[in-house]
PyMOL CGO cylinders between C-alpha atoms (Angstrom):
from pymol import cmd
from pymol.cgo import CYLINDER

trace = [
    CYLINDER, 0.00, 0.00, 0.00, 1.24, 3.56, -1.06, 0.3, 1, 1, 1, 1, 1, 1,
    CYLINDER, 1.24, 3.56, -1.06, 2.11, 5.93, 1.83, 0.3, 1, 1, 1, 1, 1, 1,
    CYLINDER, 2.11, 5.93, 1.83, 1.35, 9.73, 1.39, 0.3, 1, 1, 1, 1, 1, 1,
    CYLINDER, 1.35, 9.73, 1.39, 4.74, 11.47, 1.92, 0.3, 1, 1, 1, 1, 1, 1,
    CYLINDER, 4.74, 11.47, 1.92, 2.68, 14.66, 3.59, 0.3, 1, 1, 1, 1, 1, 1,
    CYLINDER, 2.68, 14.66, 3.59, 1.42, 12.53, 6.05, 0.3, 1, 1, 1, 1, 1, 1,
    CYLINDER, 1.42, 12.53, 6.05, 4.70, 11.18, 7.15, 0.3, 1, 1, 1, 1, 1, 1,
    CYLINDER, 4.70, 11.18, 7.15, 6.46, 14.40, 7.30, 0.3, 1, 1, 1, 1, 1, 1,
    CYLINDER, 6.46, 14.40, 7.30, 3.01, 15.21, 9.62, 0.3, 1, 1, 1, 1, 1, 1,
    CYLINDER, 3.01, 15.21, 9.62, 3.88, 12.54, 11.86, 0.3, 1, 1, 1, 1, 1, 1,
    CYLINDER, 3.88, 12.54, 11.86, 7.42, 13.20, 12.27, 0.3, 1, 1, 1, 1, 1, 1,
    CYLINDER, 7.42, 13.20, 12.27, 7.04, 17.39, 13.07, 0.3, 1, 1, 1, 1, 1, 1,
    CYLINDER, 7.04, 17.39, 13.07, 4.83, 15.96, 15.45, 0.3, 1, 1, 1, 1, 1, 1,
    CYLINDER, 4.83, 15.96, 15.45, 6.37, 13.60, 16.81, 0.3, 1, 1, 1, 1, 1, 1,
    CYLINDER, 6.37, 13.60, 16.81, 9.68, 16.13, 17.55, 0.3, 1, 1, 1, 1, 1, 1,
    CYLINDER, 9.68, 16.13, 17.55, 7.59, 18.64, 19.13, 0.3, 1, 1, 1, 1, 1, 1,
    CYLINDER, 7.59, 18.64, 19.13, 6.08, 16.01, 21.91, 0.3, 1, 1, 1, 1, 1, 1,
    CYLINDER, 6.08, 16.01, 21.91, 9.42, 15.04, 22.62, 0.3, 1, 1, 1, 1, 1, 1,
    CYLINDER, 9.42, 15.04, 22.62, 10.68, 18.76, 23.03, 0.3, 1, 1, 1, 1, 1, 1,
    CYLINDER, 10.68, 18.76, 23.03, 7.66, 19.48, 25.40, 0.3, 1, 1, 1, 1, 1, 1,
    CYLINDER, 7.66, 19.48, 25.40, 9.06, 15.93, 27.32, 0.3, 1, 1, 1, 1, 1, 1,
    CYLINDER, 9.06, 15.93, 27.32, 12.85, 17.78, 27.48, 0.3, 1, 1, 1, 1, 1, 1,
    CYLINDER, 12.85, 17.78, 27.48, 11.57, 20.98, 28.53, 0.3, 1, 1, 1, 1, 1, 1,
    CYLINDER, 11.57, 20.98, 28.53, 9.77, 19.57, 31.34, 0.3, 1, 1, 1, 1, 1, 1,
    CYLINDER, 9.77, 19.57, 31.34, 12.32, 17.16, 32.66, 0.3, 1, 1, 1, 1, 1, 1,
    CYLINDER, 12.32, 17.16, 32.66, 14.65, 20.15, 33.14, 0.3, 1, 1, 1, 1, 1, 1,
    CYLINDER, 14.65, 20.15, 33.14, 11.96, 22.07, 34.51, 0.3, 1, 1, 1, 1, 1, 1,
    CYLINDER, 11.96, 22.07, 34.51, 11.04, 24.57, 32.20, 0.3, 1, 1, 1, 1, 1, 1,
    CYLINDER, 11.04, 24.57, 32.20, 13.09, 27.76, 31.94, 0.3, 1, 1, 1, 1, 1, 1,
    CYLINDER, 13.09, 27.76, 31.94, 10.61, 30.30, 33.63, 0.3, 1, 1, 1, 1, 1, 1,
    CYLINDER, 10.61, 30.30, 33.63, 12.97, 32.08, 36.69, 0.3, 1, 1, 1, 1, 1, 1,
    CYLINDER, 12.97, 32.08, 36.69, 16.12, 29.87, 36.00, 0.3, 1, 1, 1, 1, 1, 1,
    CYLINDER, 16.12, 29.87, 36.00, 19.68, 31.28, 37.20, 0.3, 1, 1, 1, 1, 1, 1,
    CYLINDER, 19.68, 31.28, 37.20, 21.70, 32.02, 34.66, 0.3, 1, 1, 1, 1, 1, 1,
    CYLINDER, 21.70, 32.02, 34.66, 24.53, 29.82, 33.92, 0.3, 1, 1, 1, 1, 1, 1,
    CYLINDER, 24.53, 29.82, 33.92, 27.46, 30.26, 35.69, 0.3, 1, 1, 1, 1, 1, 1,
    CYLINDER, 27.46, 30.26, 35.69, 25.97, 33.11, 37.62, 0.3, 1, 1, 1, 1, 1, 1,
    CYLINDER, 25.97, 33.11, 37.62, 27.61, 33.51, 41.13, 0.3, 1, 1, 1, 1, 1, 1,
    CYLINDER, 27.61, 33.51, 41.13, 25.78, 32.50, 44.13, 0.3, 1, 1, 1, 1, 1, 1,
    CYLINDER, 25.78, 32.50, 44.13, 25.20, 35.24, 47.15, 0.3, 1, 1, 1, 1, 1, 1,
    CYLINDER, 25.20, 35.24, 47.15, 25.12, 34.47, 50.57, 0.3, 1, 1, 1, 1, 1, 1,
    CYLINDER, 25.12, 34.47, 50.57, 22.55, 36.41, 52.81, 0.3, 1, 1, 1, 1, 1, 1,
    CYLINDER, 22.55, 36.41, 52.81, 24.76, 36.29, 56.31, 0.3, 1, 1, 1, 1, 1, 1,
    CYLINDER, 24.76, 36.29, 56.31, 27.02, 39.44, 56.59, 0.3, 1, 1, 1, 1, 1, 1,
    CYLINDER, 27.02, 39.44, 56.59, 30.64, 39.40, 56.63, 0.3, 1, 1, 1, 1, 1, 1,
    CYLINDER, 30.64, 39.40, 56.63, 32.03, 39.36, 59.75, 0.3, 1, 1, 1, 1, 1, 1,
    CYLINDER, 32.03, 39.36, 59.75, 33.31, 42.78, 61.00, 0.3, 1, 1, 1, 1, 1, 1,
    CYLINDER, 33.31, 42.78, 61.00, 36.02, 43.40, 64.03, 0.3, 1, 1, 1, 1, 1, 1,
    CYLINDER, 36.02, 43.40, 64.03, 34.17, 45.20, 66.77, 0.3, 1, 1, 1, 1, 1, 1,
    CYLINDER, 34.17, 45.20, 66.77, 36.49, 47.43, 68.48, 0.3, 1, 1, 1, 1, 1, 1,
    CYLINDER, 36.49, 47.43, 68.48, 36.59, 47.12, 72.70, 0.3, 1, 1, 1, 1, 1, 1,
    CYLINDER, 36.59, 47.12, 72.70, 35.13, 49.53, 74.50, 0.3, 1, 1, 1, 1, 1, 1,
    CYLINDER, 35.13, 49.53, 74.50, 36.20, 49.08, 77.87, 0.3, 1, 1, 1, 1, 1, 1,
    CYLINDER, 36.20, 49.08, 77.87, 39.97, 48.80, 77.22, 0.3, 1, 1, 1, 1, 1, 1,
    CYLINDER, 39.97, 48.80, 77.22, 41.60, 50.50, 80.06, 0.3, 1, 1, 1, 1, 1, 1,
    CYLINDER, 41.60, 50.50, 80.06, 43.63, 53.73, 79.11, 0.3, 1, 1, 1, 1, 1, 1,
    CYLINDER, 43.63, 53.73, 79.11, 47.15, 53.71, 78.38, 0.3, 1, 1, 1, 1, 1, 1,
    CYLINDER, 47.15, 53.71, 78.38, 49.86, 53.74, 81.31, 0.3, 1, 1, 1, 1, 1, 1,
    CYLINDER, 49.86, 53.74, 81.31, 52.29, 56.25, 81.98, 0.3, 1, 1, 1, 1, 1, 1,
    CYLINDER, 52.29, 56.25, 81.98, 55.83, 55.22, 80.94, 0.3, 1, 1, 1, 1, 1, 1,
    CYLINDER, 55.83, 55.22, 80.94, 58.03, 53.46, 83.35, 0.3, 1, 1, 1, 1, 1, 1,
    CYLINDER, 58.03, 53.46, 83.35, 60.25, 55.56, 85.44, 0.3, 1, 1, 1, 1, 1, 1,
    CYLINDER, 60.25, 55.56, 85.44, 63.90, 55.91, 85.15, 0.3, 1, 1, 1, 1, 1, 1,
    CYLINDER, 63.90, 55.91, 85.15, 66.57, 54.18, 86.74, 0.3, 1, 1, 1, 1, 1, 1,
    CYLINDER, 66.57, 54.18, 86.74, 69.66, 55.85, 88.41, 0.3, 1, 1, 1, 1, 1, 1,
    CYLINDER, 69.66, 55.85, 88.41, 73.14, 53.51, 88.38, 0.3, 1, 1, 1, 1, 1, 1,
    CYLINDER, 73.14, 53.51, 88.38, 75.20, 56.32, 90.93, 0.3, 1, 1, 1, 1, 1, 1,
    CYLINDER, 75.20, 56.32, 90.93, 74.52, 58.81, 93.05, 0.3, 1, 1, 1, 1, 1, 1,
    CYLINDER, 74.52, 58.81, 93.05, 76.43, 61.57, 90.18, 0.3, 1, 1, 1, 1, 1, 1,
    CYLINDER, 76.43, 61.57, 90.18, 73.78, 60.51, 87.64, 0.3, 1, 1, 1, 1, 1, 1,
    CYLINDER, 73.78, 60.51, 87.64, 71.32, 61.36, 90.24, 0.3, 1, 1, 1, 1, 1, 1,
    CYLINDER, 71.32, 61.36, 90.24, 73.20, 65.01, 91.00, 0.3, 1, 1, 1, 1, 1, 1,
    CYLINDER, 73.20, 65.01, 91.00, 73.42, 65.55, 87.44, 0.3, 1, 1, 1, 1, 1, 1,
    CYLINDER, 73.42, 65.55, 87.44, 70.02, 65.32, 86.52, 0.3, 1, 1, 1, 1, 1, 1,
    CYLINDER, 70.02, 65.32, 86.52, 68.00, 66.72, 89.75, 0.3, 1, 1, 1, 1, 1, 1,
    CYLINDER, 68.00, 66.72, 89.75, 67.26, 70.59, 89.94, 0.3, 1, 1, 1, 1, 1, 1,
    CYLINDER, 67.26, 70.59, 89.94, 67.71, 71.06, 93.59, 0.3, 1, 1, 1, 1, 1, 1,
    CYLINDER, 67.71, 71.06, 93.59, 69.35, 68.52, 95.57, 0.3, 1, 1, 1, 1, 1, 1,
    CYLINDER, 69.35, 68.52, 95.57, 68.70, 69.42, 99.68, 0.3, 1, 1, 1, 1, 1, 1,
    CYLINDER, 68.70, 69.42, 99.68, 68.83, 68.02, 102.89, 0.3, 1, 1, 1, 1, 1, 1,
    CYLINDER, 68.83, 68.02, 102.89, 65.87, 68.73, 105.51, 0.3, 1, 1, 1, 1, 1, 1,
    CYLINDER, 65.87, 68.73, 105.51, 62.64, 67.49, 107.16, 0.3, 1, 1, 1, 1, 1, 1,
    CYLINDER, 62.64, 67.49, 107.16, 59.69, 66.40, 106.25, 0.3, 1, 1, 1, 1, 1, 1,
    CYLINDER, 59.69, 66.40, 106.25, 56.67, 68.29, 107.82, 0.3, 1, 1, 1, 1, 1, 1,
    CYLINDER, 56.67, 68.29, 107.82, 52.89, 68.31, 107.54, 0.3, 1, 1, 1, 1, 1, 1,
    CYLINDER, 52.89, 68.31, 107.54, 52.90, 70.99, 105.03, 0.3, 1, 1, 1, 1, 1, 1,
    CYLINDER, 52.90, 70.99, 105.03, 55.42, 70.01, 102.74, 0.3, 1, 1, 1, 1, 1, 1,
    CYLINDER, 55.42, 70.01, 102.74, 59.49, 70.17, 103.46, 0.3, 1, 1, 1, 1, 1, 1,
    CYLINDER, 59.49, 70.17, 103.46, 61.98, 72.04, 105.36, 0.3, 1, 1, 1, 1, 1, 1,
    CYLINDER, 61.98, 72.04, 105.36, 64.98, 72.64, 103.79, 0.3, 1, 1, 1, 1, 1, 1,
    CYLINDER, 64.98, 72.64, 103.79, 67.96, 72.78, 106.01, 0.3, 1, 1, 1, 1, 1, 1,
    CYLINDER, 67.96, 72.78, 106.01, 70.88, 72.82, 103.61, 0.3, 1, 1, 1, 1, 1, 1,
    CYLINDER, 70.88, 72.82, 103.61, 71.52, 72.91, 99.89, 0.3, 1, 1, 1, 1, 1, 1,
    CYLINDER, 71.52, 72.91, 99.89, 73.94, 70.51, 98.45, 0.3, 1, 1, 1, 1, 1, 1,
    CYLINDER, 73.94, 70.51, 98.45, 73.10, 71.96, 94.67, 0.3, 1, 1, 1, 1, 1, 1,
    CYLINDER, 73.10, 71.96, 94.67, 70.54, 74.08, 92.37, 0.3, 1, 1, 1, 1, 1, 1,
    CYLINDER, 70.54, 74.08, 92.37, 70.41, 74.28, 89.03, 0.3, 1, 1, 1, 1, 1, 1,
    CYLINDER, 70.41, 74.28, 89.03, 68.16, 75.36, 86.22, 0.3, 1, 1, 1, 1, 1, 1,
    CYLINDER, 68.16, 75.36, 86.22, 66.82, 78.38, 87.96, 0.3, 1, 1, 1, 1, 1, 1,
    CYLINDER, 66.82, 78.38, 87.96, 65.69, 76.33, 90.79, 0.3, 1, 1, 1, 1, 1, 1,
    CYLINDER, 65.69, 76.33, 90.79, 66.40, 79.13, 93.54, 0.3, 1, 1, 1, 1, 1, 1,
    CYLINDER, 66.40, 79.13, 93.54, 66.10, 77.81, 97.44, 0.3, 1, 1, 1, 1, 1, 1,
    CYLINDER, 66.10, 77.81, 97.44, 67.69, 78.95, 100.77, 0.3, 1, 1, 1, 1, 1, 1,
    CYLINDER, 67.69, 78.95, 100.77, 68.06, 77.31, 103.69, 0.3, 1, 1, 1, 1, 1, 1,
    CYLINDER, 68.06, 77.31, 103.69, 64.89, 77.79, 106.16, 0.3, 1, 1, 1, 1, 1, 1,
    CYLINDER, 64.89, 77.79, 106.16, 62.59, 77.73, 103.21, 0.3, 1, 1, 1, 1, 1, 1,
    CYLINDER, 62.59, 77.73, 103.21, 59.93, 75.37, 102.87, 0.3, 1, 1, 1, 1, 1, 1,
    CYLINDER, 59.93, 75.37, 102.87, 58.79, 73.83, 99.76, 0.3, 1, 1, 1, 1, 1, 1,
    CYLINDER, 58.79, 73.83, 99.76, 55.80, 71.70, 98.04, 0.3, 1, 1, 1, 1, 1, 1,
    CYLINDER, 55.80, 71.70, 98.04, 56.22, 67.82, 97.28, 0.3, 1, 1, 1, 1, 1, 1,
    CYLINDER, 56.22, 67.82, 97.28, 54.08, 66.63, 94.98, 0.3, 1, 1, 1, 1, 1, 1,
    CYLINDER, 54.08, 66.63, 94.98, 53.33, 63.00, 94.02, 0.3, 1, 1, 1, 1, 1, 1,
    CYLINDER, 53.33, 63.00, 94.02, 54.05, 60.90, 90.40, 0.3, 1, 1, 1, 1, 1, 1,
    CYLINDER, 54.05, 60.90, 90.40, 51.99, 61.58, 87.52, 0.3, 1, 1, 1, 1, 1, 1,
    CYLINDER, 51.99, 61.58, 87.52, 49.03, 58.99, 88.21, 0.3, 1, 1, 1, 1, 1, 1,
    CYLINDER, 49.03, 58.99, 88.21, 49.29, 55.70, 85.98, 0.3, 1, 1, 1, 1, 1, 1,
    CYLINDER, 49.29, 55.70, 85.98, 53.13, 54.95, 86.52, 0.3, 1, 1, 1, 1, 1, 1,
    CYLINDER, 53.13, 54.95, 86.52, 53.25, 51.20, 86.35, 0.3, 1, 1, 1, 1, 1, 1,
    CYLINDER, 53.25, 51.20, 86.35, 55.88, 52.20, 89.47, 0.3, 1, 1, 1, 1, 1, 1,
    CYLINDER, 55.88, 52.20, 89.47, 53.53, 54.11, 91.73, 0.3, 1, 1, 1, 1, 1, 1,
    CYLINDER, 53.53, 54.11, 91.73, 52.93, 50.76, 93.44, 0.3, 1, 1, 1, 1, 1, 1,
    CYLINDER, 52.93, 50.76, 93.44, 56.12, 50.33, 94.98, 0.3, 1, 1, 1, 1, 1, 1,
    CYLINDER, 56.12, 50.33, 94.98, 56.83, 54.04, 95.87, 0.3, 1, 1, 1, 1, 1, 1,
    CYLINDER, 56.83, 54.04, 95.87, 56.91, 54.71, 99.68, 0.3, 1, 1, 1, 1, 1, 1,
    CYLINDER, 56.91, 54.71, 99.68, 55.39, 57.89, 101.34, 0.3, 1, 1, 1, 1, 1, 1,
    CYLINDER, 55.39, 57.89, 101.34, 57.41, 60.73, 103.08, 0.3, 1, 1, 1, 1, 1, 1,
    CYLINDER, 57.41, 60.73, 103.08, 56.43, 60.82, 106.59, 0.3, 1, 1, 1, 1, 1, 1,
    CYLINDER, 56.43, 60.82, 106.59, 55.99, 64.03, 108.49, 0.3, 1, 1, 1, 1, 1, 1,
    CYLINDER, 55.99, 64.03, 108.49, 59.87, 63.95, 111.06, 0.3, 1, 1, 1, 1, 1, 1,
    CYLINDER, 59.87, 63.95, 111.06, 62.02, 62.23, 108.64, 0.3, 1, 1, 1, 1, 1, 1,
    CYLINDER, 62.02, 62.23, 108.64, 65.37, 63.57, 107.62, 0.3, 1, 1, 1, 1, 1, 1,
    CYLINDER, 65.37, 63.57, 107.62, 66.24, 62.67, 104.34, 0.3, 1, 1, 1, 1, 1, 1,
    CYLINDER, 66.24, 62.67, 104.34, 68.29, 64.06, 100.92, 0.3, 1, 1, 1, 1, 1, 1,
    CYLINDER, 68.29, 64.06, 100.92, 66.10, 64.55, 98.56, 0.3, 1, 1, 1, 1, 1, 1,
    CYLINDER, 66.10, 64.55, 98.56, 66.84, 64.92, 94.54, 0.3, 1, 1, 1, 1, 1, 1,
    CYLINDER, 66.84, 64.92, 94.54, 64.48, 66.76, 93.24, 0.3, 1, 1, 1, 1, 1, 1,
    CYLINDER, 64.48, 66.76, 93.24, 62.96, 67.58, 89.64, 0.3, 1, 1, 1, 1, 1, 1,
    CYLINDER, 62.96, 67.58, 89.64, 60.98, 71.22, 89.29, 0.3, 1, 1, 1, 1, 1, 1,
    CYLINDER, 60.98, 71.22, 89.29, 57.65, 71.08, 87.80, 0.3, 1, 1, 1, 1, 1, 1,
    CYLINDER, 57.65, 71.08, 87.80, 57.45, 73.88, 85.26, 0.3, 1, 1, 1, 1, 1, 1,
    CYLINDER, 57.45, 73.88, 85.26, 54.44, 74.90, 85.19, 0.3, 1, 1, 1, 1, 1, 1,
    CYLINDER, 54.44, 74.90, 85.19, 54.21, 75.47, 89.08, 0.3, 1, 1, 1, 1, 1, 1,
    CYLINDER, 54.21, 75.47, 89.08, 56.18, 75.89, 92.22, 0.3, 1, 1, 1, 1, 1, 1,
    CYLINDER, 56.18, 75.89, 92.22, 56.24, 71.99, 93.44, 0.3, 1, 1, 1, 1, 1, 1,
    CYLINDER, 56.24, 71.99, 93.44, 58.97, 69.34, 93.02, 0.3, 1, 1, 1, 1, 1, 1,
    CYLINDER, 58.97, 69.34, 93.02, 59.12, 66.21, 93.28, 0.3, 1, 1, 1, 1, 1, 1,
    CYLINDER, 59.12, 66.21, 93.28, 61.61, 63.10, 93.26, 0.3, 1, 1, 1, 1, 1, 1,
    CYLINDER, 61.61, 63.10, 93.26, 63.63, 62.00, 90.61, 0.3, 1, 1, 1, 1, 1, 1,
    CYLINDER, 63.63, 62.00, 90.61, 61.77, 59.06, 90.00, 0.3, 1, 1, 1, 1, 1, 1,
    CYLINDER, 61.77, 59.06, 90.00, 59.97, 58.60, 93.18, 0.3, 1, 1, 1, 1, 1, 1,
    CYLINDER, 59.97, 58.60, 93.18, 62.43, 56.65, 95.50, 0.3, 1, 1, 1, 1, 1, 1,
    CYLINDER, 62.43, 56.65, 95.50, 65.63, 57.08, 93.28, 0.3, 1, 1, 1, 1, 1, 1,
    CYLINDER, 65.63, 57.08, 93.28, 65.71, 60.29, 94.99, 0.3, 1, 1, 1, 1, 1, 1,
    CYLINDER, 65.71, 60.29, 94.99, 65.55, 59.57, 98.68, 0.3, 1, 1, 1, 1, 1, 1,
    CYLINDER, 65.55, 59.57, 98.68, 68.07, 58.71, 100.80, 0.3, 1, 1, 1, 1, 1, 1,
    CYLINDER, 68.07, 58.71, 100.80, 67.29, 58.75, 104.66, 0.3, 1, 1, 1, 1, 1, 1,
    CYLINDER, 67.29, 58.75, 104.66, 69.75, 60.08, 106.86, 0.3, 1, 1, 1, 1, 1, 1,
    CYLINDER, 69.75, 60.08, 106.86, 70.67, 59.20, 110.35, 0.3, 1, 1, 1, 1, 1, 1,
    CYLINDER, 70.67, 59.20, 110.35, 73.03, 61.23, 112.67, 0.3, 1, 1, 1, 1, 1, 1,
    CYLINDER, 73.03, 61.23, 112.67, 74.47, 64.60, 111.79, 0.3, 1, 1, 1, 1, 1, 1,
    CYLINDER, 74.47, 64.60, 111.79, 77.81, 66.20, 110.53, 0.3, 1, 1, 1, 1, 1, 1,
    CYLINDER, 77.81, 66.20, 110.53, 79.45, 64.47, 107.68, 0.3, 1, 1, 1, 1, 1, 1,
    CYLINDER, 79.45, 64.47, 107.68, 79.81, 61.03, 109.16, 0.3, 1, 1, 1, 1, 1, 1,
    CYLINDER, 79.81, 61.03, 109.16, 75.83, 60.98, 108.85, 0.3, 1, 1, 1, 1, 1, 1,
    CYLINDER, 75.83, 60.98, 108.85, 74.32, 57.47, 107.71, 0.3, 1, 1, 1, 1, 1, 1,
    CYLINDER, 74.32, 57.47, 107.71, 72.54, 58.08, 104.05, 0.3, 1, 1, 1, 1, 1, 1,
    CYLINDER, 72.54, 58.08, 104.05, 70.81, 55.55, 102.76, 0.3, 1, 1, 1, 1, 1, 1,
    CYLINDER, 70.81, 55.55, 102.76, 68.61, 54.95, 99.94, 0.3, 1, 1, 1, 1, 1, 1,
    CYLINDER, 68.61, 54.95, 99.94, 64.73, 54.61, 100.85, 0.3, 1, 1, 1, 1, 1, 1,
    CYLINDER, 64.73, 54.61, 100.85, 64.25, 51.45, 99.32, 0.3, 1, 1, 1, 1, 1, 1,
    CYLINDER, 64.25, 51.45, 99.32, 66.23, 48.58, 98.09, 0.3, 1, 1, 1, 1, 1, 1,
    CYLINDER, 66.23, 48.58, 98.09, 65.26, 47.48, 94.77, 0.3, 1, 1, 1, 1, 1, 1,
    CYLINDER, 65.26, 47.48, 94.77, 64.99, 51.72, 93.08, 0.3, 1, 1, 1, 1, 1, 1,
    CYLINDER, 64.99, 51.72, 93.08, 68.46, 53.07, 94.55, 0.3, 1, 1, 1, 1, 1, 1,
    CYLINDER, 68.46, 53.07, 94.55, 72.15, 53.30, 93.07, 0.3, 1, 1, 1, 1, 1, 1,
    CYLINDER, 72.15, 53.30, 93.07, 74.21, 51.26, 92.93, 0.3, 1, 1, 1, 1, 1, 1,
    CYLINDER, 74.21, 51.26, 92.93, 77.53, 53.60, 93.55, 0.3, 1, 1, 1, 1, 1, 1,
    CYLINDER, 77.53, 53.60, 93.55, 78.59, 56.65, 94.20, 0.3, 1, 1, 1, 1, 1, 1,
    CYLINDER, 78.59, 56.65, 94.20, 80.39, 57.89, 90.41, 0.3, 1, 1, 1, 1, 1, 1,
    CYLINDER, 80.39, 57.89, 90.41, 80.47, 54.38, 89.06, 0.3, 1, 1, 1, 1, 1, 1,
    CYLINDER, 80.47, 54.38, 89.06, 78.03, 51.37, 88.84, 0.3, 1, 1, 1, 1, 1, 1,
    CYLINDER, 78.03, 51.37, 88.84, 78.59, 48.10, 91.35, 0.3, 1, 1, 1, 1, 1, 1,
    CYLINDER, 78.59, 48.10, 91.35, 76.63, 45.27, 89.33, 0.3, 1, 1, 1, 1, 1, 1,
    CYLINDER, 76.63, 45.27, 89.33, 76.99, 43.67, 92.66, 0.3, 1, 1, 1, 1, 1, 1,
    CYLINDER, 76.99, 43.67, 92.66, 75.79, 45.67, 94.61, 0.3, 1, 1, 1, 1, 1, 1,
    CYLINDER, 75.79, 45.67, 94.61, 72.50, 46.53, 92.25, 0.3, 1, 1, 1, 1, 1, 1,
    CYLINDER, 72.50, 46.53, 92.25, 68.91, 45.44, 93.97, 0.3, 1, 1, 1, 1, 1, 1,
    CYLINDER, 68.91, 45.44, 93.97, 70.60, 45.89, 97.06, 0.3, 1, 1, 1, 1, 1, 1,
    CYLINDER, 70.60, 45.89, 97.06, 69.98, 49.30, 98.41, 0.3, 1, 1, 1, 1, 1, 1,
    CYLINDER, 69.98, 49.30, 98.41, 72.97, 51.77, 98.57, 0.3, 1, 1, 1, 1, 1, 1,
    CYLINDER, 72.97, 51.77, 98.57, 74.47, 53.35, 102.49, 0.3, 1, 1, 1, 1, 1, 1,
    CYLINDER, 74.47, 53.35, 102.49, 77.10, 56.22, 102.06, 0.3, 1, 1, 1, 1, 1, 1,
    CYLINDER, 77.10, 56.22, 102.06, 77.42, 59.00, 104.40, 0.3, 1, 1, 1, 1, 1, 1,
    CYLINDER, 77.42, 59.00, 104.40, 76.42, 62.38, 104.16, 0.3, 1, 1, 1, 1, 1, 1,
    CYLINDER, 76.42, 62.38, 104.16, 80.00, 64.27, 103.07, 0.3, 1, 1, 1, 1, 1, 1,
    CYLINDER, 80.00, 64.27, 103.07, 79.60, 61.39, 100.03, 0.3, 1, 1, 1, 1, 1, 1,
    CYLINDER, 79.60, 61.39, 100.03, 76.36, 63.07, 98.96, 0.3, 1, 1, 1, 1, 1, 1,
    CYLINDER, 76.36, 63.07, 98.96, 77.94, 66.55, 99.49, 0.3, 1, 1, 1, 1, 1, 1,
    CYLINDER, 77.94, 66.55, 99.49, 81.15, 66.25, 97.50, 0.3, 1, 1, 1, 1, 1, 1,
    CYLINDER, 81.15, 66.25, 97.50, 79.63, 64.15, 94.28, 0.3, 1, 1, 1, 1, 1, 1,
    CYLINDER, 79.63, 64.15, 94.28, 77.17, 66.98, 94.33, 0.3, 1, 1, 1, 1, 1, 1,
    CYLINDER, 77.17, 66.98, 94.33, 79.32, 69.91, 94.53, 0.3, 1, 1, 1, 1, 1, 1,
    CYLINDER, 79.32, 69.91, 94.53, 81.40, 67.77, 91.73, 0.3, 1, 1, 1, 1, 1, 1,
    CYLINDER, 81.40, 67.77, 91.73, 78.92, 68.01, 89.30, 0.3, 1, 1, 1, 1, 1, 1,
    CYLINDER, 78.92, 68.01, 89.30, 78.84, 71.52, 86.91, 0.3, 1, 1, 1, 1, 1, 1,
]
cmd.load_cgo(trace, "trace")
């Protein structure tokens, strides 16, 4: 039996399009498809660094350490021996002055205290009212106070009187370690000279 060629070319067109339709929805049609190769996005946030708010404020710097008693002399403004008292202290005697720092005998002057934060402050000792001591003193510029080169650096206590007088440093671990020249061996120790010691290194010094 003859076949009509339009009939077969009818059946085949039709029979492509059904099995289009079958592709298309296998793959699920292409209504709101990504694009290919289209990055994906994430909808957390990136991480960001929070800065602290509670961070404590920055220390003072460290004091600084003496090695003799002439590095002390050097660098103090007044150096003067005297009394402690309610109101500040007496001086009895200056062993040097220097940068305009201008005291007599008889006159009494201001202490005042570190610069709060010193990582230091905690092992500074307090200057009782009655106690004889040399103090090395730095001037504060901007008022008429001193106070001492690097809190207990600059004490030394004295005991007795005339030149044979016992100085020694306040404390043990912040004191010299000689008189013009460092004693390794001697450092952490505390430091005991006398008196004239104190008085002749500091009328050495320019």
């Amino acid at each position: 039996m003859a076949v009509d060629p339009r009939r077969t070319r009818s059946l085949w067109a039709t029979a492509t399009a059904v099995l289009a339709l079958a592709a298309l929805s296998a793959c699920g049609g292409t209504d709101g498809a990504d694009p290919v190769g289209a990055p994906t996005t994430s909808s957390a946030a990136a991480p960001t660094a929070v800065a602290p708010t509670d961070a404590p404020p920055p220390a003072q710097g460290k004091l600084r350490g003496y090695g003799t008693v002439r590095q002390l002399s050097e660098t103090a403004d007044l150096v003067v021996r005297g009394e402690v008292e309610p109101a500040g202290f007496r001086v009895d005697e200056v062993l040097r002055a220097a940068n305009g720092a201008s005291v007599n005998a008889g006159t009494r002057i201001t202490l005042a205290s570190l610069p709060a934060g010193v990582p230091d402050m905690a092992h500074m000792s307090a200057l009782e009212p009655g106690q004889v001591a040399v103090l090395y003193l730095a001037k504060d510029p901007a008022a008429s106070t001193f106070r001492t080169l690097s809190g207990d650096f600059g004490v030394f206590d004295v005991t007795g009187a005339g030149d044979d007088a016992v100085a020694a440093s306040r404390s043990q671990a912040m004191a010299v370690s000689g008189l013009v020249t460092e004693d390794p061996a001697a450092s952490g120790h505390g430091f005991r000279t006398t008196l004239g010691q104190l008085r002749a290194v500091a009328a050495q010094v320019k």
